[in-house]
C-alpha positions as a Markdown table, in Angstrom:
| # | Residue | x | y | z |
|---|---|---|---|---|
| 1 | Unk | 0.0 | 0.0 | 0.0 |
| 2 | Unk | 3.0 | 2.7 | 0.8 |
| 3 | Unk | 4.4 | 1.9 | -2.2 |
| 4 | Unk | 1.3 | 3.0 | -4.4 |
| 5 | Unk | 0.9 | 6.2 | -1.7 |
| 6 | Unk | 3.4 | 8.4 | -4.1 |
| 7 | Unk | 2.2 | 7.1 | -7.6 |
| 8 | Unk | -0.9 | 7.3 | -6.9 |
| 9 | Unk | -0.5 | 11.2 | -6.1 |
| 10 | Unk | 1.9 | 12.0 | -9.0 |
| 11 | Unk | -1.1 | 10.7 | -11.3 |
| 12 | Unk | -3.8 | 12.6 | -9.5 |
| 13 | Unk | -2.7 | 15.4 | -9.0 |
| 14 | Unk | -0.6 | 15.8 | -12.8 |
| 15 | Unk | -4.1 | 17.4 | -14.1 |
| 16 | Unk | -4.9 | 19.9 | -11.4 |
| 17 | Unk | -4.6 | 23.7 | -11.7 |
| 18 | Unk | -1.4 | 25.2 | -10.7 |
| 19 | Unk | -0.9 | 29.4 | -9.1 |
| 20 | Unk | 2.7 | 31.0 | -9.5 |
| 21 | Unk | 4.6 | 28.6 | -7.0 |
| 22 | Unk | 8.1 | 27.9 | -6.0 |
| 23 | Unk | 9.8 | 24.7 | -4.5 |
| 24 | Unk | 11.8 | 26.8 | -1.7 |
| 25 | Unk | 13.9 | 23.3 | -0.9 |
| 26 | Unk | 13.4 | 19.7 | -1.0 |
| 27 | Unk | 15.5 | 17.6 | 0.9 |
| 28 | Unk | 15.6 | 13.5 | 2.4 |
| 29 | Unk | 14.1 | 14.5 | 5.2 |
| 30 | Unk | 11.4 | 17.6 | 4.2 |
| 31 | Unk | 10.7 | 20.3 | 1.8 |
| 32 | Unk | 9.5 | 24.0 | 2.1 |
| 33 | Unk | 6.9 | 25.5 | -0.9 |
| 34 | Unk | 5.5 | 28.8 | -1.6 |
| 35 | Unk | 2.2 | 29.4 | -3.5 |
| 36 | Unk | 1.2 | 33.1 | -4.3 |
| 37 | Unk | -1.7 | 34.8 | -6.2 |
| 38 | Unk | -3.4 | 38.6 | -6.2 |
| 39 | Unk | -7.4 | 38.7 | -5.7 |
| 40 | Unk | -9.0 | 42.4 | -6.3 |
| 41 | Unk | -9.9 | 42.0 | -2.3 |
| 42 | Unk | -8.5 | 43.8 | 0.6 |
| 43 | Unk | -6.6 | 41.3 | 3.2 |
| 44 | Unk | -9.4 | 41.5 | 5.8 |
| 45 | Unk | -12.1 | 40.3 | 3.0 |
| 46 | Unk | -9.8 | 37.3 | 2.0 |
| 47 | Unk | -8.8 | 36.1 | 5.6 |
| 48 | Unk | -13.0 | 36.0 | 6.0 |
| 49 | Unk | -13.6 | 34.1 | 3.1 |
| 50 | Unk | -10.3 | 31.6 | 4.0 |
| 51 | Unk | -11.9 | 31.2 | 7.4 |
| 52 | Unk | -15.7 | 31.4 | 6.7 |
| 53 | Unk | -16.1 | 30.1 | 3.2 |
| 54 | Unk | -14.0 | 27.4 | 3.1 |
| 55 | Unk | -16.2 | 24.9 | 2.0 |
| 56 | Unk | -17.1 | 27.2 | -1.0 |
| 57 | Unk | -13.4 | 27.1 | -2.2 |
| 58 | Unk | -11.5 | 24.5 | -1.2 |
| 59 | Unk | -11.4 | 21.5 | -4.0 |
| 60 | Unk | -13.7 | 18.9 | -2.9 |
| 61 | Unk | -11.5 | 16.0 | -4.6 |
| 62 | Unk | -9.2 | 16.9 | -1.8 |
| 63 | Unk | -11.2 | 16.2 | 1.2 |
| 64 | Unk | -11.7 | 12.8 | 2.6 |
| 65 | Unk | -15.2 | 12.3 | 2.2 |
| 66 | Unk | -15.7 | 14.4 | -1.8 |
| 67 | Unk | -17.8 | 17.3 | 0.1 |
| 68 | Unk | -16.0 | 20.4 | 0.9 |
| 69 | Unk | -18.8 | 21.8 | 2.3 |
| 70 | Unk | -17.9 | 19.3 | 5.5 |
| 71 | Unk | -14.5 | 21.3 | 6.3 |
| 72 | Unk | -14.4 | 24.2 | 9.0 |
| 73 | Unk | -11.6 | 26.3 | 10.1 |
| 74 | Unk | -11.8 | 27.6 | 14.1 |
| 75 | Unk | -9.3 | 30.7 | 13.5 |
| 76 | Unk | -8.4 | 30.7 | 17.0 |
| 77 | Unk | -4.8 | 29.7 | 19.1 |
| 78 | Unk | -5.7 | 25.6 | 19.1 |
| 79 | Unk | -8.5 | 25.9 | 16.6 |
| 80 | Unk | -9.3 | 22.9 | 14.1 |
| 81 | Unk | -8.8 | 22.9 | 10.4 |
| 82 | Unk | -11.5 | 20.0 | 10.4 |
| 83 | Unk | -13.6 | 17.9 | 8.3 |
| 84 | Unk | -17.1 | 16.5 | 9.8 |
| 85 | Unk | -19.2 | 14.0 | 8.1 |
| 86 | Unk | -21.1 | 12.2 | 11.1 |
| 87 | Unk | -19.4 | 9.6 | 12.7 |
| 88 | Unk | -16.4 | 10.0 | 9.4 |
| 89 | Unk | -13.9 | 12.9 | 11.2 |
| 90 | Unk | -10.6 | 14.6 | 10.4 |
| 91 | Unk | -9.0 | 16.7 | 12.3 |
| 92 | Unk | -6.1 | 17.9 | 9.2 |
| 93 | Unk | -4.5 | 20.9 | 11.2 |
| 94 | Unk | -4.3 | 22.6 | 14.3 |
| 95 | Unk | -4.3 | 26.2 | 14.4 |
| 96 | Unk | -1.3 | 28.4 | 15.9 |
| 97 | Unk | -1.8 | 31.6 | 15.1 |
| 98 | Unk | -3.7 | 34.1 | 14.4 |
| 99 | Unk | -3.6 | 37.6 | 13.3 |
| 100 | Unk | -7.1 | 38.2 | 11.2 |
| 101 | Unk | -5.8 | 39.6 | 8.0 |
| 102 | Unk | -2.3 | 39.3 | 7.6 |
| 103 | Unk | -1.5 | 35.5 | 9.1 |
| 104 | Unk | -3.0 | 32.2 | 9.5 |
| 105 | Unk | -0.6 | 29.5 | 10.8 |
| 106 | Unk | -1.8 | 26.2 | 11.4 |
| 107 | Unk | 0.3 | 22.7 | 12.0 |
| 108 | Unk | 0.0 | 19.3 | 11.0 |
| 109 | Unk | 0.4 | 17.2 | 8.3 |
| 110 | Unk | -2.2 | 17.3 | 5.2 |
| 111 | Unk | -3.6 | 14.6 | 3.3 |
| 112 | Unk | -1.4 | 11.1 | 2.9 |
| 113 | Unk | 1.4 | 13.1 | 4.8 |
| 114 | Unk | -0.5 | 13.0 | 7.9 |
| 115 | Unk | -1.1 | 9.0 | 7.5 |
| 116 | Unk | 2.5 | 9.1 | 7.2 |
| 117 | Unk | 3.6 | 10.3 | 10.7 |
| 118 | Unk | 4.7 | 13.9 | 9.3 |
| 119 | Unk | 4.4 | 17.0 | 10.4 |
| 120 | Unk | 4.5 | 20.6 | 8.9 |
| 121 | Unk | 4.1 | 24.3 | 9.7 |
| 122 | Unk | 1.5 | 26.0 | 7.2 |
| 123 | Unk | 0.8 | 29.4 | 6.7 |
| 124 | Unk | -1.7 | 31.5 | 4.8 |
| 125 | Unk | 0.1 | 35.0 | 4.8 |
| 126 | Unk | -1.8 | 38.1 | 3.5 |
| 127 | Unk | -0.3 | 41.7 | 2.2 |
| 128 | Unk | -2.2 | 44.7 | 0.5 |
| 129 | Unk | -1.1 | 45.1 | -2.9 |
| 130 | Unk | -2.0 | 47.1 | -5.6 |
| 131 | Unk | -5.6 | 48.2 | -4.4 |
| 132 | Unk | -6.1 | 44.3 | -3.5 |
| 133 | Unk | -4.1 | 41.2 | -1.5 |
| 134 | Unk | -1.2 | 39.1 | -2.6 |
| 135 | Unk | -2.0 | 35.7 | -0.5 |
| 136 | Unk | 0.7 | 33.4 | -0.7 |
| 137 | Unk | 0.1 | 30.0 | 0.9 |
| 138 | Unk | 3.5 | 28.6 | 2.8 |
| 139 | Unk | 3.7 | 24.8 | 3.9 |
| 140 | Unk | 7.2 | 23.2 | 5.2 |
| 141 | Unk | 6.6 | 19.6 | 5.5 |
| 142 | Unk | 8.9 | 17.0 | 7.4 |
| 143 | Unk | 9.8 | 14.2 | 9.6 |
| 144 | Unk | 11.0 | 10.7 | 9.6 |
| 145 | Unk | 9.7 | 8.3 | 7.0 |
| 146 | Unk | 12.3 | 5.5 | 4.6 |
| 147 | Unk | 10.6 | 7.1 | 1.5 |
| 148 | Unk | 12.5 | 10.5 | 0.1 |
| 149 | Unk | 10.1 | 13.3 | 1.2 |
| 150 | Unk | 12.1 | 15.6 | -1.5 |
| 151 | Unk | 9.8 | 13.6 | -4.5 |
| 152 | Unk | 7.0 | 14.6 | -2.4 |
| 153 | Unk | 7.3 | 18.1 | -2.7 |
| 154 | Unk | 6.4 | 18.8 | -6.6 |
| 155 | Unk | 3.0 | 16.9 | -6.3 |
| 156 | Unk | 2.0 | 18.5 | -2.8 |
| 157 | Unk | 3.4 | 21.9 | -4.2 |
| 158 | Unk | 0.6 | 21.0 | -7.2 |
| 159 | Unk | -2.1 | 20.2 | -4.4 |
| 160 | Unk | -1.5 | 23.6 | -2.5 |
| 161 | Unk | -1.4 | 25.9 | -5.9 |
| 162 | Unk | -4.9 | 23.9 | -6.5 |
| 163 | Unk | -5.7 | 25.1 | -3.2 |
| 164 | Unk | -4.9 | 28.5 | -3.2 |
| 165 | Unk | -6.5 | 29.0 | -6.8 |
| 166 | Unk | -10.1 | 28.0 | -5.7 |
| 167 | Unk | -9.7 | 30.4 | -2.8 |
| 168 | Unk | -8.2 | 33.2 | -5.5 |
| 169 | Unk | -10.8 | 32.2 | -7.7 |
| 170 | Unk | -13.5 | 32.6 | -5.1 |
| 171 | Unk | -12.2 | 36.1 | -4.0 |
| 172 | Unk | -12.1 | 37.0 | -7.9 |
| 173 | Unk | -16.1 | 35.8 | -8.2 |
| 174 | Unk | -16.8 | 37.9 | -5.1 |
| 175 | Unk | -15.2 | 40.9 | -6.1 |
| 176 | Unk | -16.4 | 41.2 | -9.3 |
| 177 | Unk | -20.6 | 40.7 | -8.1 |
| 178 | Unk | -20.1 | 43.9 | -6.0 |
């Protein structure tokens, strides 16, 4: 089964939409990556919708039970990043800190990674720019495991750009209905 975990990822997520990102480092042991997009929003408008509207944004084919409208982010120091569907529960990070329109931190490891034993430090940072926000989405991933974490990076990097486009994309539909 752990040897299908990292195929199986490279395949699914070779299709998915991709925001201007940069592989910061991959190493044995870890990697650090760095998503970025503008939305026509100002920060305080996009940390709401990151908070209150996830389920509106984030791509359901990366929740565990295919229904974002299940996940819920508690933006408060210990707060869950959580998926409920009945008795089916994730808890996928735990939130660290919080300073409502410029920084979002939350811990843990997402998706297979957390299955995996790993861990990771995850930040959704927000700066006025040109009469709207550049959001860029940070995520350094690491821990023990025999498998290379390094050939991890480029399909999780993927994932997160997925991500952070449906919230972009979101914040662009919003803006745009005023």
């Amino acid at each position: 089964m752990k040897a299908l975990v990292l195929p199986l990822l490279v395949i699914a997520m070779a299709l998915a939409p991709h925001a201007q990102a940069e592989i910061k480092d991959m190493k044995p042991n870890g990697f650090t990556l760095e998503n970025t997009q503008w939305v026509p929003v100002d920060a305080q408008t996009a940390y709401a919708s990151l908070v209150k509207d996830v389920g509106q944004w984030w791509p359901a084919d990366h929740s565990w039970w295919g229904d974002a409208s299940k996940l819920s982010i508690s933006d408060k120091a210990g707060g869950c990043f959580c998926e409920i569907n009945g008795a089916q529960q994730a808890w996928h990070m735990t939130v660290t800190f919080v300073d409502p329109g410029k920084l979002l931190r939350m811990t843990g490891g997402l998706g297979p990674l957390q299955g995996m034993g790993l861990d990771g430090a995850l930040e959704w940072r927000f700066v006025e720019e040109n009469n709207g926000t550049r959001i860029t989405l940070w995520y350094r991933a690491g821990g023990y495991t025999p498998d290379d974490l390094g050939k991890f990076a480029p399909v999780v990097d993927k994932v997160q750009g997925q991500q952070l486009g449906g919230l972009a994309e979101h914040l662009r539909k919003r803006a745009g209905a005023r």
